[in-house]
N, C-alpha and C positions, 0 to 999 in steps of 0.2 A: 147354426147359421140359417139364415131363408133360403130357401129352394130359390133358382133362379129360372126364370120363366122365359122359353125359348121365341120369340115371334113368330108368327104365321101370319099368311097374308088374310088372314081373319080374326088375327090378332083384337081386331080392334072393336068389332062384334062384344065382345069381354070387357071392353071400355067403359068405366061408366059417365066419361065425361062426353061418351060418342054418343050414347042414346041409352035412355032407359029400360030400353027393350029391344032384347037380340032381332024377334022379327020386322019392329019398326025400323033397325036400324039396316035389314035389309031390303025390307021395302022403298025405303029412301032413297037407295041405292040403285036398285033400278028401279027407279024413276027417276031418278037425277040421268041415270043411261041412257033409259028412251026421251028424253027429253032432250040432249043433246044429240042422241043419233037421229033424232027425227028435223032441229034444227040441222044438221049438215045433210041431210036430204032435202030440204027446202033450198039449201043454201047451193050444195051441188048437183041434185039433178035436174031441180026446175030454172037453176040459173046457169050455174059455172059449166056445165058438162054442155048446155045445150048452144054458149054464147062458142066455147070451143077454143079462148086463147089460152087460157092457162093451159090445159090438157095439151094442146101443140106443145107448150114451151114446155111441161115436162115430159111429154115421150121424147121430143126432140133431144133434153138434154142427158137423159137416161143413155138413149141411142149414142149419143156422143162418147159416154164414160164409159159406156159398156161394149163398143171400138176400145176406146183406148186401155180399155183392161185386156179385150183378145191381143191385140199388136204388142201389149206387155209380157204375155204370155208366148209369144211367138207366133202369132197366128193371123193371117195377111186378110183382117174384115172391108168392106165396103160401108159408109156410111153414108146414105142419102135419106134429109130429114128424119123419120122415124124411123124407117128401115135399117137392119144392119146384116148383113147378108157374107157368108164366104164365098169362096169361086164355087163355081157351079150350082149355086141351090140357089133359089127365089130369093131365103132371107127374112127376117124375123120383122114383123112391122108392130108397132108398138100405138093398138087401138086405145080411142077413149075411152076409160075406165077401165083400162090395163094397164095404167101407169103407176101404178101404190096410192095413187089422193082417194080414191074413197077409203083404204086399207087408213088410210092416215086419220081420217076423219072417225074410224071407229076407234083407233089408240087413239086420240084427244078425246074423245067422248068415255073412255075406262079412266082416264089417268084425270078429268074433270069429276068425274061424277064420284071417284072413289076420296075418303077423309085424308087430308092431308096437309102439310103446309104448303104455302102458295109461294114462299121462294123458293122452296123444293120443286114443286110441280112448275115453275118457270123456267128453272135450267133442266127438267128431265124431258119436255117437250120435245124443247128441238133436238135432243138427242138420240130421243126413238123416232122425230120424224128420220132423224138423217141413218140411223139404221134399216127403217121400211126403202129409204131409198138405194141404198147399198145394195140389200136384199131385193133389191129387183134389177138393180142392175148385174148381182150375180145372177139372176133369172133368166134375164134376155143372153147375155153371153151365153149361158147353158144352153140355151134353147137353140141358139146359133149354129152351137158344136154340135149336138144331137143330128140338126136338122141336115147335117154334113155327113156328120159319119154314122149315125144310126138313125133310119131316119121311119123305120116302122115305127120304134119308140117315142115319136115327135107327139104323135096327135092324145096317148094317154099320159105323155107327163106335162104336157100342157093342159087338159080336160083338167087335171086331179093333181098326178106330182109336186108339178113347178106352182100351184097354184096355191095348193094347202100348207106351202111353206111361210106364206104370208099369213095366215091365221096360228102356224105354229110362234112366230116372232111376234105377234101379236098377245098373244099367252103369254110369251115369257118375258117380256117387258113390262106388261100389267105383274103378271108376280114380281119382279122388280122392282117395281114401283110401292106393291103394297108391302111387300116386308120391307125393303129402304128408307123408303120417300114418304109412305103414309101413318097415318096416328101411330102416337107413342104406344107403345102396349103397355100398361100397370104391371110394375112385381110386387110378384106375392109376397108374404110374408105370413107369419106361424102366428096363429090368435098368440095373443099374450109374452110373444119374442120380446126380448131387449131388445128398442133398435137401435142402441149403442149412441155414444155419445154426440151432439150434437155438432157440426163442423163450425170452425172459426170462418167470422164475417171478415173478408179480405180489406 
């Protein structure tokens, strides 16, 4: 019988209906990446970041969700526009581009750039955008609680901790994506195999 060939998310590297040549078809690749992450830097810092509504409307609505996750959890937060604060502390305020959309704009520039089909990569979009936004609204609720009850620990898991969990989510949805969502991989088969009898046309 032929070996069966496991995917990887470079699976597709090995393709040869992806590119002739493993290096070409990484070079493509990023450059299909910087290409898009440099359009969402045109797009978000010389426009969207500096005009400042969108960015309002989602720390505001981060802040909202991420109240009504502490008060689910039993925990009596404060929500004033971005701010989400328990009793006695200042309260976590949710600055411009701390709100996951540039974090979003590099998963749409992975999940663009890399081979795939394009009804696939249409419903996997808005599903990692709305995990980057989960993932920060568990961020700010953390950062809430820390900043309560531990509150030496605030200023390095905000620096590094709470921060590099948006690039860990970002990794693992691009892998996701590429062994799921993106080009078929080729099975192998044994030079000179039977490949067994033809199937009936339905």
């Amino acid at each position: 019988p032929a070996p069966i060939r496991l995917r990887t998310p470079f699976s597709w590297l090995a393709s040869p209906g992806a590119m002739s040549s493993p290096n070409r078809s990484v070079l493509e690749f990023l450059g299909k990446m910087l290409a898009a992450y440099g359009l969402w830097y045109l797009l978000y810092d010389l426009w969207l970041l500096p005009d400042g509504r969108l960015d309002a409307w989602i720390s505001g609505s981060v802040a909202e969700v991420s109240g009504g996750l502490l008060a689910a959890l039993g925990v009596d937060p404060a929500v004033q526009a971005r701010v989400v604060a328990l009793p006695g502390v200042p309260g976590v305020r949710i600055a411009d581009g701390c709100n996951g959309l540039s974090t979003i704009g590099l998963f749409v520039g992975f999940v663009v750039a890399y081979p795939g089909r394009w009804t696939r990569r249409l419903a996997f979009i808005p599903l990692g955008m709305a995990a980057i936004y989960a993932t920060n609204v568990a961020r700010v609720a953390a950062m809430a609680v820390v900043q309560k009850h531990w509150p030496a620990a605030f200023d390095p898991l905000h620096g590094f901790g709470l921060t590099t969990i948006f690039y860990v989510v970002v990794f693992g949805l691009w892998v996701l994506w590429a062994t799921y969502g993106g080009a078929e991989a080729p099975e192998a088969s044994e030079p000179g195999a039977d490949p067994g009898p033809e199937p009936a046309v339905a």
